[in-house]
C-alpha positions in Angstrom: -34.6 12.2 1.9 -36.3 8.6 0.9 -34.2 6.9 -1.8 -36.6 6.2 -4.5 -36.3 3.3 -7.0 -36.1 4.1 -10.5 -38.6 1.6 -12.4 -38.0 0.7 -16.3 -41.7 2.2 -17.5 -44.0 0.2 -18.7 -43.8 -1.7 -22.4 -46.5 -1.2 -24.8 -48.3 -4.6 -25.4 -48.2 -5.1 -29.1 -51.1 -8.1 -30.1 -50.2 -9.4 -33.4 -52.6 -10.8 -35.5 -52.3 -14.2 -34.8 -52.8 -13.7 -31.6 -56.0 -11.1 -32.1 -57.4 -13.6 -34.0 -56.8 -16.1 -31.4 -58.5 -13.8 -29.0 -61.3 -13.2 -30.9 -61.2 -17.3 -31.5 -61.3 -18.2 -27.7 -64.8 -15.7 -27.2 -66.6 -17.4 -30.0 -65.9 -20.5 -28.7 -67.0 -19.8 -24.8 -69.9 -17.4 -26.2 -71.0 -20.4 -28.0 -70.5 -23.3 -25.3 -71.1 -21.7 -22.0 -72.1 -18.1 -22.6 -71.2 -14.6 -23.2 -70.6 -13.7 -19.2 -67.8 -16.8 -20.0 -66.4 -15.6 -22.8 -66.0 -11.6 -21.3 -64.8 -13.3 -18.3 -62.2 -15.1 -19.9 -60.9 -12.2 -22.2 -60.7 -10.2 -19.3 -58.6 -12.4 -17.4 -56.4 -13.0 -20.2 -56.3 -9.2 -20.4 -55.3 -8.5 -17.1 -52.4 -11.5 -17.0 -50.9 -9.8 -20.4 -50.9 -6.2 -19.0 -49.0 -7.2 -16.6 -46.1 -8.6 -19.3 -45.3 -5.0 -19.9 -44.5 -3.8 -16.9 -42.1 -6.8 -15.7 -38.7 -6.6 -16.7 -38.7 -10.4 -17.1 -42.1 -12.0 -16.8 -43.7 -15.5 -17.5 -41.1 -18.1 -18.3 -38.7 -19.0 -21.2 -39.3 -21.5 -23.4 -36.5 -24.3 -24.2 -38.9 -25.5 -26.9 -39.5 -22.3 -28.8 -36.3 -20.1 -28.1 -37.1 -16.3 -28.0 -40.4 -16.8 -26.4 -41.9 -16.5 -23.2 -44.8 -18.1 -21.8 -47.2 -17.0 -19.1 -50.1 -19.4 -17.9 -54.2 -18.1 -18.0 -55.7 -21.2 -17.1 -56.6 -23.0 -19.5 -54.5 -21.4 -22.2 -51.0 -20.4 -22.5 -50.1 -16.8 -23.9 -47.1 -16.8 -25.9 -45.0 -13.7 -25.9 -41.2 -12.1 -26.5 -40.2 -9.2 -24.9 -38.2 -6.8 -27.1 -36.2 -3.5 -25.7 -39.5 -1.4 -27.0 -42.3 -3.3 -26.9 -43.9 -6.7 -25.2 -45.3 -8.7 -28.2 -47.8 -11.3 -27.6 -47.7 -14.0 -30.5 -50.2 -16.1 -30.2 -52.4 -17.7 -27.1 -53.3 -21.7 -27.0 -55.3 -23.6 -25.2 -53.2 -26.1 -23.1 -54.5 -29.3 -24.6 -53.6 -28.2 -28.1 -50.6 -28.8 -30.0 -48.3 -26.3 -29.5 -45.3 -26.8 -31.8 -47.9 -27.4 -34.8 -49.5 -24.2 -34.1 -46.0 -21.9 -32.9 -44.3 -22.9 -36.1 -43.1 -19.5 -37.6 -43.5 -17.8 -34.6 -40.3 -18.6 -32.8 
């Protein structure tokens, strides 16, 4: 008989609303300066990166800034996210130029 491995299953990814605005931010912006195949393109990626916090049991890095949150990196924004023992929760996702501790402040 094969051992098997027994996997945690995955998290639910909970958006909060911060961060759905931030989503919904970040299309309007690309819609508007490159074009809508942009903007889907980089929702999508930032989609797929953020599915993928739910099913690791410790993904993206901490942050020694902003303690209880992890980051992961979609190039060029930064998804913020802690990881609870029922749910991933994303907080809030920044483009890299912009000035993090301003905008995490009541997050962390």
């Amino acid at each position: 008989m094969k051992p098997t491995l027994n996997m945690p299953p995955d998290k639910p990814i909970d958006w909060s609303p911060k961060a759905k605005k931030d989503l919904r931010d970040i299309w309007r912006y690309y819609a508007r300066a490159a074009s809508l195949e942009v903007a889907d393109g980089i929702l999508h990626k930032i989609s797929v990166e953020t599915e993928r916090i739910g099913r690791h049991p410790t993904p993206g890095r901490e942050h020694d800034e902003f303690p209880g949150l992890r980051r992961i990196l979609v190039h060029p924004h930064t998804v913020f996210f802690r990881i609870t023992p029922e749910k991933a929760q994303v907080a809030r996702i920044i483009h890299e130029e912009r000035d993090f501790p301003t905008l995490l402040k009541g997050v962390y």
